[in-house]
Z-matrix of the N, CA and C atoms (Angstrom, degrees):
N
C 1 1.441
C 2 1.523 1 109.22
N 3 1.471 2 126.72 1 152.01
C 4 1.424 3 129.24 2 176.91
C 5 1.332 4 103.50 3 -74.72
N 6 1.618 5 102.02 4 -176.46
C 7 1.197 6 111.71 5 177.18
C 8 1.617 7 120.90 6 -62.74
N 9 1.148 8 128.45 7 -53.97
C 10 1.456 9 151.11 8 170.15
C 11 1.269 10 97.36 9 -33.51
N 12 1.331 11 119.47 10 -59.62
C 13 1.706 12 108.12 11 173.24
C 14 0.795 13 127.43 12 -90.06
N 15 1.461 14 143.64 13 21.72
C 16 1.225 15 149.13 14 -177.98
C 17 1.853 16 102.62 15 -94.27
N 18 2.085 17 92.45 16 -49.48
C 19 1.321 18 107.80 17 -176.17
C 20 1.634 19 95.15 18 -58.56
N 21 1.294 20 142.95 19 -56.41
C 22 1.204 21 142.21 20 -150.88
C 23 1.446 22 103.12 21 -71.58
N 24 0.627 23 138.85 22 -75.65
C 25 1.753 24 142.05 23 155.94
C 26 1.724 25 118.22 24 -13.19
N 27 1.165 26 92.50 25 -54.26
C 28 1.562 27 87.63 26 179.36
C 29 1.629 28 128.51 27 -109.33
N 30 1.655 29 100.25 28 17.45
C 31 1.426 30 117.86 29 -167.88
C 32 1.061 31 138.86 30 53.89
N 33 1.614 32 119.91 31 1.64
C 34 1.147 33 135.69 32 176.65
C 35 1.553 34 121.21 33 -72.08
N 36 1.007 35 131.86 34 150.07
C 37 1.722 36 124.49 35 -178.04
C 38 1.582 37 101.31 36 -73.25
N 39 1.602 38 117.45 37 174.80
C 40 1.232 39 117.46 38 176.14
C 41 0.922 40 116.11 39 -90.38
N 42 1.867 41 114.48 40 -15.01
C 43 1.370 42 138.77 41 176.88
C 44 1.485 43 118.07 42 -47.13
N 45 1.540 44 97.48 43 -59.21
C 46 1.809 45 130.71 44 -168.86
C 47 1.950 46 93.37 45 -74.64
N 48 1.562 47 112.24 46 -52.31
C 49 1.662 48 91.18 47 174.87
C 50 1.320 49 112.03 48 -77.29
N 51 0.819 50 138.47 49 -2.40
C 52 1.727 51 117.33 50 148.05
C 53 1.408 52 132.25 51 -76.25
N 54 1.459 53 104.48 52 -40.26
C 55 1.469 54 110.68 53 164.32
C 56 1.672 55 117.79 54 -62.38
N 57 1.169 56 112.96 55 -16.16
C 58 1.658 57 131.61 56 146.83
C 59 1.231 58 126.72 57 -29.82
N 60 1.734 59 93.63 58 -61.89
C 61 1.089 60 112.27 59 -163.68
C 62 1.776 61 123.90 60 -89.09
N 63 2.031 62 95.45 61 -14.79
C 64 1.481 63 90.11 62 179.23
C 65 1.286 64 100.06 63 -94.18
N 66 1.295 65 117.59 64 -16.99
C 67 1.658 66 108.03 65 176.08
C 68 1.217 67 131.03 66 -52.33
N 69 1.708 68 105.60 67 -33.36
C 70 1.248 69 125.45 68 153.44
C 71 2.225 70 92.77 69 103.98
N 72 1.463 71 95.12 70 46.45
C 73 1.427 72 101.80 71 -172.21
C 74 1.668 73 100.12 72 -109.85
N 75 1.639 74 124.43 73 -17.92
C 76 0.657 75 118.00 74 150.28
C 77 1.876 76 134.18 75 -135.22
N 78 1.090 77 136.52 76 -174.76
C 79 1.597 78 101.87 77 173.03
C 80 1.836 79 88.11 78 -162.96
N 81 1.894 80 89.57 79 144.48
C 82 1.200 81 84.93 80 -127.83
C 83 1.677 82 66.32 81 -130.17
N 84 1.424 83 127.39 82 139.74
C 85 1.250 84 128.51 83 177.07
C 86 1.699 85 119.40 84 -70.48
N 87 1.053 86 142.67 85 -171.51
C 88 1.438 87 138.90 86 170.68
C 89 1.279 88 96.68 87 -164.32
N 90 1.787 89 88.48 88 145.09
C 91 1.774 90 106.29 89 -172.05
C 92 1.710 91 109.98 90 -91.09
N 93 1.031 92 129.67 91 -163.09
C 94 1.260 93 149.08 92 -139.80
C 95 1.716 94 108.56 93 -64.56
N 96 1.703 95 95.50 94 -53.26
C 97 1.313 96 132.19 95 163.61
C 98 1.149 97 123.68 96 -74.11
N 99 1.970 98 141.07 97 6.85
C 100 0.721 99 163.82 98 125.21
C 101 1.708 100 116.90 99 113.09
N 102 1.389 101 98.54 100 5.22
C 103 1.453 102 141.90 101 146.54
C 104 1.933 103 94.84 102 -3.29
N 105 1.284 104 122.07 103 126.03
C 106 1.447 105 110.95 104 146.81
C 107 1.851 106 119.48 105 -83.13
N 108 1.640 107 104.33 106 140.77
C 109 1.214 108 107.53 107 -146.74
C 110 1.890 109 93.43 108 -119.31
N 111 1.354 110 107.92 109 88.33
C 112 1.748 111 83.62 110 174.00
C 113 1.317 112 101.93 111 -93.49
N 114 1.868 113 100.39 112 169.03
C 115 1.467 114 120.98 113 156.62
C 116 1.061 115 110.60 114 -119.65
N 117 1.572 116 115.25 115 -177.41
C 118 1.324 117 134.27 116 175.43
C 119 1.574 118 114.16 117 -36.56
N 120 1.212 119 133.74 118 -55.21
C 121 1.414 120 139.94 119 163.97
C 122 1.384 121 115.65 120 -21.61
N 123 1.710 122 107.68 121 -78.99
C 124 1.572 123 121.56 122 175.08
C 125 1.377 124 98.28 123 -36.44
N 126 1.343 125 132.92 124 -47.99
C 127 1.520 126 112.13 125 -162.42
C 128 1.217 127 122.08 126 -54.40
N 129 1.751 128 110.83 127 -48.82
C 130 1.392 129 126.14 128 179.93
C 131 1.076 130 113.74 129 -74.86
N 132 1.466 131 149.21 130 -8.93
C 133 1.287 132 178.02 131 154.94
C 134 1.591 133 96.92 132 -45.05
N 135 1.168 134 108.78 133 -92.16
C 136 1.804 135 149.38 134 164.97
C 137 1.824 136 79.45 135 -20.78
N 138 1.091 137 104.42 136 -116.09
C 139 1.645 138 109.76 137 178.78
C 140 1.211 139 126.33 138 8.88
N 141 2.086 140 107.25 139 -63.64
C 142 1.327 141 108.67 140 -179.04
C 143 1.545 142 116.97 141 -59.31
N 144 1.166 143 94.82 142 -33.03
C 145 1.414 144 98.82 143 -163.28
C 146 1.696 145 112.93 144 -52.21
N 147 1.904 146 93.03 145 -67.16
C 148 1.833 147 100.94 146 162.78
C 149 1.485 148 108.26 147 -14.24
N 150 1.784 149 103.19 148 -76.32
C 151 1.588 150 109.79 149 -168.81
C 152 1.572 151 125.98 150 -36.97
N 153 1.778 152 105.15 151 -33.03
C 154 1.633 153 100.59 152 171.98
C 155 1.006 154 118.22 153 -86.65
N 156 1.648 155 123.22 154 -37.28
C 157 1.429 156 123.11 155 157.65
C 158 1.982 157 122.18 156 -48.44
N 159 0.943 158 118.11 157 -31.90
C 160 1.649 159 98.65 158 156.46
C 161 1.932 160 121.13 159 -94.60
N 162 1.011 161 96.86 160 7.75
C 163 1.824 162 101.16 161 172.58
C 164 1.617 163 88.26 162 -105.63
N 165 1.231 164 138.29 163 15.27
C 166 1.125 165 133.41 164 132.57
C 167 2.027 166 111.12 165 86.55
N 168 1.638 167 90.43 166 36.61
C 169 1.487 168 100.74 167 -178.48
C 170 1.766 169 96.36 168 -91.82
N 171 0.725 170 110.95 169 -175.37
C 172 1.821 171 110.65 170 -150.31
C 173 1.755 172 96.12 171 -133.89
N 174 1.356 173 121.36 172 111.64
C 175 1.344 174 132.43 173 -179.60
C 176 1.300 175 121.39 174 -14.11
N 177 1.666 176 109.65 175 -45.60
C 178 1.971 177 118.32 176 -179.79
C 179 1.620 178 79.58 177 -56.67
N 180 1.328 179 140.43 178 -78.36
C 181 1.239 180 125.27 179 -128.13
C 182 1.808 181 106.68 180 -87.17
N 183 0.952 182 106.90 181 0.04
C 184 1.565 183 125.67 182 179.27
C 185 1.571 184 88.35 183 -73.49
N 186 1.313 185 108.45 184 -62.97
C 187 1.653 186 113.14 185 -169.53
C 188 1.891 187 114.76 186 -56.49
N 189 1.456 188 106.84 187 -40.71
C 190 1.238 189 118.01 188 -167.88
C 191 1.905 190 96.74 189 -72.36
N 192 1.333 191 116.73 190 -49.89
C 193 1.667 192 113.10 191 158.18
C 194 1.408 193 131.20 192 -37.07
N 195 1.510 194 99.62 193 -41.94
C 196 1.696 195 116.81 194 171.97
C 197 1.720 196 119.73 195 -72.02
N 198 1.542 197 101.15 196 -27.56
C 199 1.506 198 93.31 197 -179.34
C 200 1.793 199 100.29 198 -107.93
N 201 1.039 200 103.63 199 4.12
C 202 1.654 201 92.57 200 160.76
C 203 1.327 202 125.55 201 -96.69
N 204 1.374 203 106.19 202 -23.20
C 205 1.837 204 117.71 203 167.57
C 206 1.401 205 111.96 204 -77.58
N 207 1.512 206 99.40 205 -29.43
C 208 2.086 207 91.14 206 171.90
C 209 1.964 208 103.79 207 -65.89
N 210 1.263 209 110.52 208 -23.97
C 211 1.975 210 104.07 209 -173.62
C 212 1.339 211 101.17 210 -78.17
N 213 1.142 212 119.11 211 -12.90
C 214 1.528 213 112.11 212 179.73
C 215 1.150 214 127.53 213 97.96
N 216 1.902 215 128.28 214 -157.15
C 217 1.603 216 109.52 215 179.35
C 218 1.160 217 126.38 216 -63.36
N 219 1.153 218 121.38 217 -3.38
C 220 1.817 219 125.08 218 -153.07
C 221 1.843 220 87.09 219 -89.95
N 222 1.002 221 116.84 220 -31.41
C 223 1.788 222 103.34 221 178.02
C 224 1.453 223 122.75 222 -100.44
N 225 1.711 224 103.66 223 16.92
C 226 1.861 225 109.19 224 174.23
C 227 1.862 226 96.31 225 -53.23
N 228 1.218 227 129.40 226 -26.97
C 229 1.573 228 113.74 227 -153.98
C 230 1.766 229 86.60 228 -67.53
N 231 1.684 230 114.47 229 -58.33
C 232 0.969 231 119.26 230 -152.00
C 233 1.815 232 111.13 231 -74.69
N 234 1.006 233 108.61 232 -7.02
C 235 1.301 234 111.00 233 -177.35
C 236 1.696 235 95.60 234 -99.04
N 237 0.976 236 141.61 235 -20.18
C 238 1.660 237 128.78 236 -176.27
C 239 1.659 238 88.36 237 -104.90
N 240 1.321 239 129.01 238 2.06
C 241 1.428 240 122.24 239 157.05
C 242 1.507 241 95.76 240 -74.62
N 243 1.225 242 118.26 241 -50.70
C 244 1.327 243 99.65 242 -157.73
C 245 1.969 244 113.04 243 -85.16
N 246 0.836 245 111.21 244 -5.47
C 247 1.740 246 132.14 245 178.78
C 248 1.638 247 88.27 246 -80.76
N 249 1.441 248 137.24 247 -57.54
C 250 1.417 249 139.89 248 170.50
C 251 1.243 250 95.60 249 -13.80
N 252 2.113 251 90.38 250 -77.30
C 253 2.009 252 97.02 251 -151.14
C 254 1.536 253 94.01 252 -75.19
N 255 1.265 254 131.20 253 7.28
C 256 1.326 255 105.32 254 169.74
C 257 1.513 256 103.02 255 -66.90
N 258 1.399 257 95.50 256 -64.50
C 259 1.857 258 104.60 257 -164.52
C 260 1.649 259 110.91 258 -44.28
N 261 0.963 260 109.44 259 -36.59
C 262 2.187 261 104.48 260 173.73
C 263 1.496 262 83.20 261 -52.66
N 264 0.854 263 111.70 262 -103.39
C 265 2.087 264 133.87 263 177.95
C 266 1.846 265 85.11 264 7.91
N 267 1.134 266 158.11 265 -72.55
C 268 1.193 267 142.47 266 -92.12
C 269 1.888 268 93.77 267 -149.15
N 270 1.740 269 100.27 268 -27.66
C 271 1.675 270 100.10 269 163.51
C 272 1.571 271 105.81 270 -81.60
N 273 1.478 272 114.01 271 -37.83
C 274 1.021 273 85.97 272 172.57
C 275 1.925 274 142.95 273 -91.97
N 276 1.368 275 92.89 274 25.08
C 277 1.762 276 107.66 275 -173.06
C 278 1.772 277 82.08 276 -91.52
N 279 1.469 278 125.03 277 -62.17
C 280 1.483 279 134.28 278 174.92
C 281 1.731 280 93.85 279 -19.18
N 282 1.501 281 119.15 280 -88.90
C 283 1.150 282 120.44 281 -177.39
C 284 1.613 283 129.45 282 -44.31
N 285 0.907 284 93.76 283 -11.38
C 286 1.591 285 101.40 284 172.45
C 287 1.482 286 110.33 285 -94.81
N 288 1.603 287 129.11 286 -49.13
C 289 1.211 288 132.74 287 148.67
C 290 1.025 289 112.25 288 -23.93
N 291 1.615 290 129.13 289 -59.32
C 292 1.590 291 121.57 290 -155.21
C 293 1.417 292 102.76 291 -73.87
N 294 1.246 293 110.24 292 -24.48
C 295 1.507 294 103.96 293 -174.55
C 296 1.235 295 108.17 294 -81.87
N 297 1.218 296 118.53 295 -52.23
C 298 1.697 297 111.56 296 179.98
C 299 1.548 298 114.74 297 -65.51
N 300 1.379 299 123.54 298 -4.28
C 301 1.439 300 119.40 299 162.95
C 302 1.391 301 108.82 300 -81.10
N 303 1.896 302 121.03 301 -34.63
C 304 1.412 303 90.77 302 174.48
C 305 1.272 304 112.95 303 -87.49
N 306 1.343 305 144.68 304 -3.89
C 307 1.050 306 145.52 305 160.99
C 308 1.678 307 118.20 306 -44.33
N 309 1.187 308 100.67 307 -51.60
C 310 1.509 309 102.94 308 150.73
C 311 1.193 310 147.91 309 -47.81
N 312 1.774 311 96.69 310 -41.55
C 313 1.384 312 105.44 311 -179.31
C 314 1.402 313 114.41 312 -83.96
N 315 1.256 314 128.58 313 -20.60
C 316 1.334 315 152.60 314 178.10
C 317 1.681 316 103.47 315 -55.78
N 318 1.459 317 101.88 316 -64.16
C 319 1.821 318 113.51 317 164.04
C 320 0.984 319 117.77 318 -38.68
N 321 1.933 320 125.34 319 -66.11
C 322 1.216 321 129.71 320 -154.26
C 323 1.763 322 96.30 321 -68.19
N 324 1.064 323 117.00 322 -34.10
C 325 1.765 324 126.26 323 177.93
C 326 1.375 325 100.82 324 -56.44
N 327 1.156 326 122.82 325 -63.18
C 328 1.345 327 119.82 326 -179.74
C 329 1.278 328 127.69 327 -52.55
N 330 1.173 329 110.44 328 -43.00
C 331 1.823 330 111.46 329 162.64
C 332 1.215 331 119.77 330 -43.03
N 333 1.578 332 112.49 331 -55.00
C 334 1.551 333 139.20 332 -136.62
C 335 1.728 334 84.66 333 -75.13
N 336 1.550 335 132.68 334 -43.34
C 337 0.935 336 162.15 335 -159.57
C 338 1.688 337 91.19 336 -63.78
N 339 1.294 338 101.25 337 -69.14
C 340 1.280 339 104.01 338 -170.64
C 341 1.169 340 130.17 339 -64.21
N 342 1.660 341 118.30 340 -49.50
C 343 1.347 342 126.21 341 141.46
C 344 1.706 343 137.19 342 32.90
């Protein structure tokens, strides 16, 4: 599929999969006409990526995930090391959320009170 549908499908701009693509986070074949060409892969690929980028993993290490999954199986250890320290990283942003939501909610009570 081209770019245009790749973006439409996976909600991403065409902007952001190219800027994808020079980062070198993803790589994406091209047809005859020099066309970018995804498949089924890129989608789920594309996706994950979003998913670590809003759990709030930081582009260098997006890239360093991307060039260890391009070497293949021999770096699954080091890449579910690094999916590990994501998940601490991301329970503990949750726990910090929960608190500053009741911290909030604690406030909005207090107003409501006063009111």
């Amino acid at each position: 599929m081209i770019i245009s549908e790749m973006a439409q499908l996976t909600q991403i701009s065409e902007y952001t999969l190219r800027y994808y693509e020079k980062k070198e986070l993803i790589a994406v074949s091209r047809d005859a006409r020099g066309r970018r060409n995804y498949d089924e892969n890129d989608i789920e690929w594309i996706r994950f990526i979003q998913r670590l980028k809003e759990t709030g993993m930081p582009l260098r290490s997006i890239k360093k995930y991307a060039d260890l999954r391009a070497k293949g199986d021999q770096t699954v250890h080091e890449r579910l090391e690094m999916l590990e320290a994501h998940r601490i990283f991301v329970v503990a942003e949750q726990q910090k959320w929960a608190q500053n939501l009741y911290n909030l909610d604690a406030k909005i009570e207090y107003y409501r009170k006063k009111d």
